[in-house]
DOLO-103951 format. One record per residue (C-alpha): residue in one letter; x, y, z. Coordinates in nm, 3 decimals. Layout:
BEGIN
<atom><rest>A</rest><xx>X</xx><yy>Y</yy><zz>Z</zz></atom>
...
This chain:
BEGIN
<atom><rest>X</rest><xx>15.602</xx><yy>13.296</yy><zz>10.221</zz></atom>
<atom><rest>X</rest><xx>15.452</xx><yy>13.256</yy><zz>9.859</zz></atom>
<atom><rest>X</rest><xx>15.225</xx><yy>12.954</yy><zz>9.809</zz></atom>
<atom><rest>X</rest><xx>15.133</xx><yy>12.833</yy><zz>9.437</zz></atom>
<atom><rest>X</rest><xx>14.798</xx><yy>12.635</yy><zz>9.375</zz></atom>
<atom><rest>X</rest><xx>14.724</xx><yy>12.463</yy><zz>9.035</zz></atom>
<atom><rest>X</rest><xx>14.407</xx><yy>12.529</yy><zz>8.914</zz></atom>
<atom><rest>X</rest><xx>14.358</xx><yy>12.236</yy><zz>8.710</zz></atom>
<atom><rest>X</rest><xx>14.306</xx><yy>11.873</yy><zz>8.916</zz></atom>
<atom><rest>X</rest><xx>14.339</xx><yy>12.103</yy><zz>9.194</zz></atom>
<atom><rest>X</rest><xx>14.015</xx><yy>12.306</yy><zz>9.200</zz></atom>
<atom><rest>X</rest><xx>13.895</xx><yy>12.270</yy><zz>8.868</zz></atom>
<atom><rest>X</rest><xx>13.779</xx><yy>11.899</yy><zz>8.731</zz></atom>
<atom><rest>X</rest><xx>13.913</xx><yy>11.951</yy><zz>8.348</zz></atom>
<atom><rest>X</rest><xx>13.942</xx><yy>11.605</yy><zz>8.285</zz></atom>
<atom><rest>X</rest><xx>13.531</xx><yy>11.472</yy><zz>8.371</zz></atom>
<atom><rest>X</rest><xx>13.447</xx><yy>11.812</yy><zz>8.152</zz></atom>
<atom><rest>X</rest><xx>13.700</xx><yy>11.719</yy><zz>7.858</zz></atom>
<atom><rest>X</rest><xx>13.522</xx><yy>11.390</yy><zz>7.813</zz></atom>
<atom><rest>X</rest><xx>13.169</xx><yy>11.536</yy><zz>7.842</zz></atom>
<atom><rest>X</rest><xx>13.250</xx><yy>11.803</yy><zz>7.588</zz></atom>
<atom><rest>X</rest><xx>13.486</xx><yy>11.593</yy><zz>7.329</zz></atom>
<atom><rest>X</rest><xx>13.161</xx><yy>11.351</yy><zz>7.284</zz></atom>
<atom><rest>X</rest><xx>12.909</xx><yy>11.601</yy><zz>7.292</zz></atom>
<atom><rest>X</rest><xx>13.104</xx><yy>11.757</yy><zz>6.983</zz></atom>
<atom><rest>X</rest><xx>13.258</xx><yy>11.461</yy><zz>6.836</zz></atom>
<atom><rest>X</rest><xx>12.932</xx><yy>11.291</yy><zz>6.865</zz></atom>
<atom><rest>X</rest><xx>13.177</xx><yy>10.964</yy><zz>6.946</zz></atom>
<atom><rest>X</rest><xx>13.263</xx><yy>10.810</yy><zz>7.290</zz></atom>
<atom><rest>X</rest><xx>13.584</xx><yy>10.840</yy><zz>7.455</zz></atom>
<atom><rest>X</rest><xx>13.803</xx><yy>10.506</yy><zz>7.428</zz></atom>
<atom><rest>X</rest><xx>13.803</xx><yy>10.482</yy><zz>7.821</zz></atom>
<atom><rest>X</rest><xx>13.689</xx><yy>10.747</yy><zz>8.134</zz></atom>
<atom><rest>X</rest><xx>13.957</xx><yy>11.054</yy><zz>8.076</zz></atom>
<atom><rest>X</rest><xx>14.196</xx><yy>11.003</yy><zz>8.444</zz></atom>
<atom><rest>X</rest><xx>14.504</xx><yy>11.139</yy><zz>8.345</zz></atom>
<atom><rest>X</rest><xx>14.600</xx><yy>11.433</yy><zz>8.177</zz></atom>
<atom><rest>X</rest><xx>14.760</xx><yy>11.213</yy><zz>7.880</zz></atom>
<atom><rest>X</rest><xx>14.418</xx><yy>11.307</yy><zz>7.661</zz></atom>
<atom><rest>X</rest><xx>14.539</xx><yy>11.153</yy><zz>7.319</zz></atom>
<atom><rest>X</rest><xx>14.510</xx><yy>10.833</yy><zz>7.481</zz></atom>
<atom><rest>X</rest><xx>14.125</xx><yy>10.892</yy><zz>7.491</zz></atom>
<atom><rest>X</rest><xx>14.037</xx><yy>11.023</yy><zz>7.192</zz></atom>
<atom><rest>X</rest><xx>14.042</xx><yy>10.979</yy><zz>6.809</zz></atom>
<atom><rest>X</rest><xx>14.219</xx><yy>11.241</yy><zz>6.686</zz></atom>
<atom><rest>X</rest><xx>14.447</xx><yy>11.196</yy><zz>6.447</zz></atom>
<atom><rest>X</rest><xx>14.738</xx><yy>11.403</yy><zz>6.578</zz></atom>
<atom><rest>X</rest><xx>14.787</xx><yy>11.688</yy><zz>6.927</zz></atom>
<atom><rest>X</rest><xx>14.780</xx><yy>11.957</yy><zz>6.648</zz></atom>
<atom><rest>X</rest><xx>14.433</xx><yy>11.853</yy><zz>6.666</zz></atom>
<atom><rest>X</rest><xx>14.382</xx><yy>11.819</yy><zz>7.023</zz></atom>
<atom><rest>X</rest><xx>14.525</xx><yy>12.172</yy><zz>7.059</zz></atom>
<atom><rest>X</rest><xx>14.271</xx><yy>12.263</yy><zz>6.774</zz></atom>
<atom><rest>X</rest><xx>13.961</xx><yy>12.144</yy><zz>6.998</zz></atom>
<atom><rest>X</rest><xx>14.082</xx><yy>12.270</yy><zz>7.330</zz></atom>
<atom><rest>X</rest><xx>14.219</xx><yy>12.596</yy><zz>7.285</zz></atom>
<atom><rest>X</rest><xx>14.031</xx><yy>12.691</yy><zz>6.950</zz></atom>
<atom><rest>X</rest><xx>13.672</xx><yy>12.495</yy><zz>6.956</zz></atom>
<atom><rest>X</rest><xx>13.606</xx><yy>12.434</yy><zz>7.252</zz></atom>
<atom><rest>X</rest><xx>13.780</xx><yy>12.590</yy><zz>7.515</zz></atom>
<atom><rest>X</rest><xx>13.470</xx><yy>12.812</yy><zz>7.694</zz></atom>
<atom><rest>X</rest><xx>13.290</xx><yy>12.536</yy><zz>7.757</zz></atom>
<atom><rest>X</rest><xx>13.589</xx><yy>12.274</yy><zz>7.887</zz></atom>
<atom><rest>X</rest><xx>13.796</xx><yy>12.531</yy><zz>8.067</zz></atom>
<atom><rest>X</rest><xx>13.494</xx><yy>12.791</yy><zz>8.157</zz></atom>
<atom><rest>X</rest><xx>13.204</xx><yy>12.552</yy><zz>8.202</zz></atom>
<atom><rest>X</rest><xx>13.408</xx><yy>12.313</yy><zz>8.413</zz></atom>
<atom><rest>X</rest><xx>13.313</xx><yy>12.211</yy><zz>8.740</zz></atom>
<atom><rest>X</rest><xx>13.543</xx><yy>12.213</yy><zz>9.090</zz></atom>
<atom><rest>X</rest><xx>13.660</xx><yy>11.932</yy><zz>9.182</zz></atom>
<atom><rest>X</rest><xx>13.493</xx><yy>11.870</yy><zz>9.489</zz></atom>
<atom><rest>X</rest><xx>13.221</xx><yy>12.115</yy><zz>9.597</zz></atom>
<atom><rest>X</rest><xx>13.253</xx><yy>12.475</yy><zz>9.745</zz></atom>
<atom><rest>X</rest><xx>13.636</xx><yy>12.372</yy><zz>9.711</zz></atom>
<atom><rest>X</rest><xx>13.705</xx><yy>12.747</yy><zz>9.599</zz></atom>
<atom><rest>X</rest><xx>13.494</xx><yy>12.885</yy><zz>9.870</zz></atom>
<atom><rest>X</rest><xx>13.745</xx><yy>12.659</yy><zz>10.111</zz></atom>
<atom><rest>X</rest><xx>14.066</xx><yy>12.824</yy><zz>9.926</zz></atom>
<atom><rest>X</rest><xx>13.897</xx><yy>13.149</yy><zz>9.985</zz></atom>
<atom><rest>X</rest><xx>13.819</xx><yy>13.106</yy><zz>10.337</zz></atom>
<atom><rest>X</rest><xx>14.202</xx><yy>12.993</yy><zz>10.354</zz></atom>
<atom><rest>X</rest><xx>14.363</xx><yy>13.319</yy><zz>10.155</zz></atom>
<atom><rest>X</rest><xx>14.139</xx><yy>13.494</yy><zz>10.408</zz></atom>
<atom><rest>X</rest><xx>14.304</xx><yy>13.319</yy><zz>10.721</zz></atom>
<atom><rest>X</rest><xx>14.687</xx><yy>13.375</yy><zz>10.589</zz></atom>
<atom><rest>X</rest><xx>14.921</xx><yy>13.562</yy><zz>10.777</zz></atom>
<atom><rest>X</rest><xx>15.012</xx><yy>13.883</yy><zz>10.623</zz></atom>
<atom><rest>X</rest><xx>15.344</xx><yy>13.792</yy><zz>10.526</zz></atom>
<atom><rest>X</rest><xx>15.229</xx><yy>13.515</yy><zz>10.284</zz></atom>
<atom><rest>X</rest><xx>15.100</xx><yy>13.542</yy><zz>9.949</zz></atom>
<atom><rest>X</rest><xx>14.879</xx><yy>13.349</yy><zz>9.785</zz></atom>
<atom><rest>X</rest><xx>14.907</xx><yy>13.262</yy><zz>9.371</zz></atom>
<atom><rest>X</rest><xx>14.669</xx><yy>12.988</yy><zz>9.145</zz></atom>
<atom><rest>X</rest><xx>14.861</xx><yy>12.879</yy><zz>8.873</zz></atom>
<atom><rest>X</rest><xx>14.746</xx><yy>12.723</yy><zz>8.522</zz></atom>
<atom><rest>X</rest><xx>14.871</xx><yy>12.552</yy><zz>8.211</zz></atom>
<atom><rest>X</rest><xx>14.603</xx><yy>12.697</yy><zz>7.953</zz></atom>
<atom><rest>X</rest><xx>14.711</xx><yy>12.801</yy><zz>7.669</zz></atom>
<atom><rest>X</rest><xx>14.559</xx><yy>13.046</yy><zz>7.381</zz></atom>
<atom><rest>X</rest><xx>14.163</xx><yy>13.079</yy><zz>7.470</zz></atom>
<atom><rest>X</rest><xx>14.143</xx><yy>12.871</yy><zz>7.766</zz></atom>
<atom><rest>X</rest><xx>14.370</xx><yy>13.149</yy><zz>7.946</zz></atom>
<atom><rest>X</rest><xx>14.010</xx><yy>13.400</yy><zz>7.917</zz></atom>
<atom><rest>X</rest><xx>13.785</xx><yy>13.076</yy><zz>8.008</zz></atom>
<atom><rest>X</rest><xx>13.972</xx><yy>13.018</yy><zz>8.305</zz></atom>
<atom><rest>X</rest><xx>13.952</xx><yy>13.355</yy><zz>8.418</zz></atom>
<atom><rest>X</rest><xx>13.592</xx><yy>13.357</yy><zz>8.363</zz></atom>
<atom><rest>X</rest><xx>13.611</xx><yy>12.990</yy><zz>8.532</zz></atom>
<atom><rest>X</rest><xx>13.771</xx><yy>13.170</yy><zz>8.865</zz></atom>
<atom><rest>X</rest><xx>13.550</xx><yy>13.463</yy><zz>8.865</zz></atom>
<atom><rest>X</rest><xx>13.236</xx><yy>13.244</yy><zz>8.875</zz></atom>
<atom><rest>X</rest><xx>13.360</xx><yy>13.090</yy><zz>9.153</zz></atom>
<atom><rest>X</rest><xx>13.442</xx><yy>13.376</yy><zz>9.330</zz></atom>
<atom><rest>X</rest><xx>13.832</xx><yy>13.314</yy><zz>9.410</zz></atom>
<atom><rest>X</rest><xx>14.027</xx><yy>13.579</yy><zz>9.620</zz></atom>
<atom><rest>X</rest><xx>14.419</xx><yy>13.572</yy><zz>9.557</zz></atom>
<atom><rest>X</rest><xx>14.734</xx><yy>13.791</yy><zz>9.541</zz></atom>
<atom><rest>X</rest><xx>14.844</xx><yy>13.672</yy><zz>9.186</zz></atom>
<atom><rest>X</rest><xx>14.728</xx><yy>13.439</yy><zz>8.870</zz></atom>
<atom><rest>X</rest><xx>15.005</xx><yy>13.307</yy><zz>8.666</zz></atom>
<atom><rest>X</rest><xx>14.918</xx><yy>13.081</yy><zz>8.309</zz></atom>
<atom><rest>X</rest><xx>15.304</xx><yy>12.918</yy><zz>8.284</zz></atom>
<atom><rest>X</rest><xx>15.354</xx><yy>12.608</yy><zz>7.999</zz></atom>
<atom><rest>X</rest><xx>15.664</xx><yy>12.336</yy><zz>8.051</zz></atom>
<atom><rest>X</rest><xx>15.953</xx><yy>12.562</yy><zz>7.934</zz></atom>
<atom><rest>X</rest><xx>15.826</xx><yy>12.786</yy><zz>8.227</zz></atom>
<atom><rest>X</rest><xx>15.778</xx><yy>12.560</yy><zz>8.526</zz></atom>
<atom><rest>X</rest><xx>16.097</xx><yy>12.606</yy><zz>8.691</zz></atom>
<atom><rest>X</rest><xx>16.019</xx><yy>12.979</yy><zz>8.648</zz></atom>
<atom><rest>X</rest><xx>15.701</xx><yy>12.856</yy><zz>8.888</zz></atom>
<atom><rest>X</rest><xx>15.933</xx><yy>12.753</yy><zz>9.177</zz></atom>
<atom><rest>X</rest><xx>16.194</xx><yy>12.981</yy><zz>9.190</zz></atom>
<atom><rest>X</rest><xx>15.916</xx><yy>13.244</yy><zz>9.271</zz></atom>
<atom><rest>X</rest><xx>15.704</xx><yy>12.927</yy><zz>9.515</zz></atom>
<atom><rest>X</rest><xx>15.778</xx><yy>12.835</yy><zz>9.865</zz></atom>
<atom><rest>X</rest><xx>15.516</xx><yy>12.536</yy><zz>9.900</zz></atom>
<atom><rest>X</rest><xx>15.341</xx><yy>12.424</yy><zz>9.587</zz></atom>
<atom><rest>X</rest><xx>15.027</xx><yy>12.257</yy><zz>9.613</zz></atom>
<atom><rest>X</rest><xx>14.911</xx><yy>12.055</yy><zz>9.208</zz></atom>
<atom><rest>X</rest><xx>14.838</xx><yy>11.735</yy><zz>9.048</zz></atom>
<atom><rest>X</rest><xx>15.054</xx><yy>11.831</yy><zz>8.815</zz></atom>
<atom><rest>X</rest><xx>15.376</xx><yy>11.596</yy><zz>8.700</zz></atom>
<atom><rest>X</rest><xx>15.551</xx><yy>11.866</yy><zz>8.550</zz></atom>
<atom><rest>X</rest><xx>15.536</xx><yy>12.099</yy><zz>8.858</zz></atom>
<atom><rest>X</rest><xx>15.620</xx><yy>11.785</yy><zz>9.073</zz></atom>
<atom><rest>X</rest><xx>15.885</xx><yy>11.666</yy><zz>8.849</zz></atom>
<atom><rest>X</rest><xx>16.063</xx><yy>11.985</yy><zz>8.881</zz></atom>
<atom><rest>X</rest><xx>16.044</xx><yy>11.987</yy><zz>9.237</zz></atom>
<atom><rest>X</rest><xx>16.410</xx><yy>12.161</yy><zz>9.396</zz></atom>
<atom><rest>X</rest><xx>16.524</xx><yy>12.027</yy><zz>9.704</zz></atom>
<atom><rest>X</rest><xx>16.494</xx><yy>12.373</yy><zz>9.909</zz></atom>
<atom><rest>X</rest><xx>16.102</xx><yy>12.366</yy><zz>9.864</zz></atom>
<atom><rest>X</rest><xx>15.799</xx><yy>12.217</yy><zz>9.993</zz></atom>
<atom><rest>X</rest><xx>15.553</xx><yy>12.012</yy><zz>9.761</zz></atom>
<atom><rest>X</rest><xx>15.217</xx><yy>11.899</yy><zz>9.823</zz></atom>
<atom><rest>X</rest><xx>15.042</xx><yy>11.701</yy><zz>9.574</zz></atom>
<atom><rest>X</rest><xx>14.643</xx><yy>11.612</yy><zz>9.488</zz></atom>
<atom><rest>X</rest><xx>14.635</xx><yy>11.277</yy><zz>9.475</zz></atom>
<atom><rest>X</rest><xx>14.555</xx><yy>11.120</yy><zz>9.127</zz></atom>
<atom><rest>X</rest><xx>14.638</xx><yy>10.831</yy><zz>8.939</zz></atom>
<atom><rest>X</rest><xx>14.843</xx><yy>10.988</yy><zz>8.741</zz></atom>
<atom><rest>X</rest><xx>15.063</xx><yy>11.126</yy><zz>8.996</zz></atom>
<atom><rest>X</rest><xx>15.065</xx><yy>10.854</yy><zz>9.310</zz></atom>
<atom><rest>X</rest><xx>15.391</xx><yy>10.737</yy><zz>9.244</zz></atom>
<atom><rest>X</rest><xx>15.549</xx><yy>11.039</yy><zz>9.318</zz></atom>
<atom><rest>X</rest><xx>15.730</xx><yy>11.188</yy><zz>9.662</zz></atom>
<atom><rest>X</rest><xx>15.667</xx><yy>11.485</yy><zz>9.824</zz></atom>
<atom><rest>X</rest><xx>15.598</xx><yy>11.672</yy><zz>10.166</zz></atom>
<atom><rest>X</rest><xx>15.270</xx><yy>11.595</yy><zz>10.221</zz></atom>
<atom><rest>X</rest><xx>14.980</xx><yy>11.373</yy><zz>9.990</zz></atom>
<atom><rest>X</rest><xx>14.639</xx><yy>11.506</yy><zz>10.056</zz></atom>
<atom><rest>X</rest><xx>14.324</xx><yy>11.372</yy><zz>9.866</zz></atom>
<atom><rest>X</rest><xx>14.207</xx><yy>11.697</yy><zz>9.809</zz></atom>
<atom><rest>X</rest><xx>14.217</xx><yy>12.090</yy><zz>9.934</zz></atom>
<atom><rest>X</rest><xx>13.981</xx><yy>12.058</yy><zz>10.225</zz></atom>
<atom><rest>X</rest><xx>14.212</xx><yy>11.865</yy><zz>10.450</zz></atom>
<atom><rest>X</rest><xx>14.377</xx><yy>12.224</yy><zz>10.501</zz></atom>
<atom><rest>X</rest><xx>14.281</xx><yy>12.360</yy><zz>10.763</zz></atom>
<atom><rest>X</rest><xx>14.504</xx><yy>12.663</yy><zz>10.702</zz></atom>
<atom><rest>X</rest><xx>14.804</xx><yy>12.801</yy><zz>10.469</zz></atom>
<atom><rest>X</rest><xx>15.057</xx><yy>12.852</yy><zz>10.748</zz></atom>
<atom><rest>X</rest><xx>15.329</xx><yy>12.706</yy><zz>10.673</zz></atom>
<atom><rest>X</rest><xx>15.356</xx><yy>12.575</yy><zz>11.073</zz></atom>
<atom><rest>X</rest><xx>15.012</xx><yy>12.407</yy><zz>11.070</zz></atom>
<atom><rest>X</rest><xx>15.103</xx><yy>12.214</yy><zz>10.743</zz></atom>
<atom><rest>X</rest><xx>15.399</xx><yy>12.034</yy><zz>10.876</zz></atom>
<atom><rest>X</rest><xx>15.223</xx><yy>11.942</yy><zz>11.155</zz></atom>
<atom><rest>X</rest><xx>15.018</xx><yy>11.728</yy><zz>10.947</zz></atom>
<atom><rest>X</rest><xx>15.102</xx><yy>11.382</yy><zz>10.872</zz></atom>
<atom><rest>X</rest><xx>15.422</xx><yy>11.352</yy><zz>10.651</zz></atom>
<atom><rest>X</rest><xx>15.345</xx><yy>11.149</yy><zz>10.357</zz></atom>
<atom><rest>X</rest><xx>15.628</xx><yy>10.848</yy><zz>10.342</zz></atom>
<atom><rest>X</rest><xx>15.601</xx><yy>10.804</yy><zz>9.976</zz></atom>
């Protein structure tokens, strides 16, 4: 049994640390609280050449490195977890950074101590790549859930951003698993989205 876990809206808060940053260096408020992943929509950049620019060439130790989890000692729960999984299964995080950000969030999961079999930086070309090697799939993220085949399971974060979606199970964050086994899971509430 293989199990992918985003990283990002997952375990890692990128989008509270991708505010604080952009105004620390901008030295300008974002137009609204960053919630979704869509970040033009927040900022005043002219173009995503220079989004990219600021995320993966300015800036990206100390949005993707520096960032907090999303809900504390979250990582020590997934560790506790990978520790707890029967032998057969294998456990991989999964992230969209690109360029720099790929070393921050290594640097990111070392901090915070995470234990897995496998970590896999993929972009939206490569996403059905993700589930052809993924049994369940636990993210926030609509391009993983968009791509979701029939013959797998999907658990999703919830978020704003991604509430209108279906899948297996909804869960408002990583701690409501108690354990990676692919029994105990479905016997949690089925989300009837």
């Amino acid at each position: 049994m293989k199990i992918s876990i985003s990283i990002n809206g997952v375990v890692r808060d990128i989008l509270s640390k991708f505010q604080q940053v952009y105004e620390k260096y901008e030295e300008i408020e974002v137009k609204s609280d960053v919630v979704t992943p869509n970040l033009m929509e927040y900022t005043h950049f002219k173009d995503e050449e220079e989004l990219y620019n600021f995320l993966y060439q300015e800036a990206p130790m100390e949005i993707f490195g520096q960032a907090t989890e999303t809900v504390t000692n979250i990582m020590s729960h997934l560790v506790e977890l990978y520790k707890d999984m029967p032998a057969d299964y294998k456990l991989r995080v999964v992230s969209d950074d690109l360029g720099k950000a790929k070393s921050a969030t290594l640097w990111f999961l070392a901090k915070y101590g995470l234990v897995c079999d496998e970590i896999v930086f993929y972009n939206t070309r490569s996403v059905v790549e993700l589930w052809e090697n993924t049994d369940i799939f636990i993210t926030s993220d609509v391009d993983v859930i968009k791509t979701k085949p029939k013959d797998k399971k999907l658990i999703i974060i919830d978020h704003s951003y991604n509430s209108s979606y279906d899948c297996d199970l909804r869960l408002t964050n990583l701690k409501e698993l108690d354990s990676l086994n692919i029994n105990n899971i479905l016997q949690l509430e089925k989300y009837d989205g």
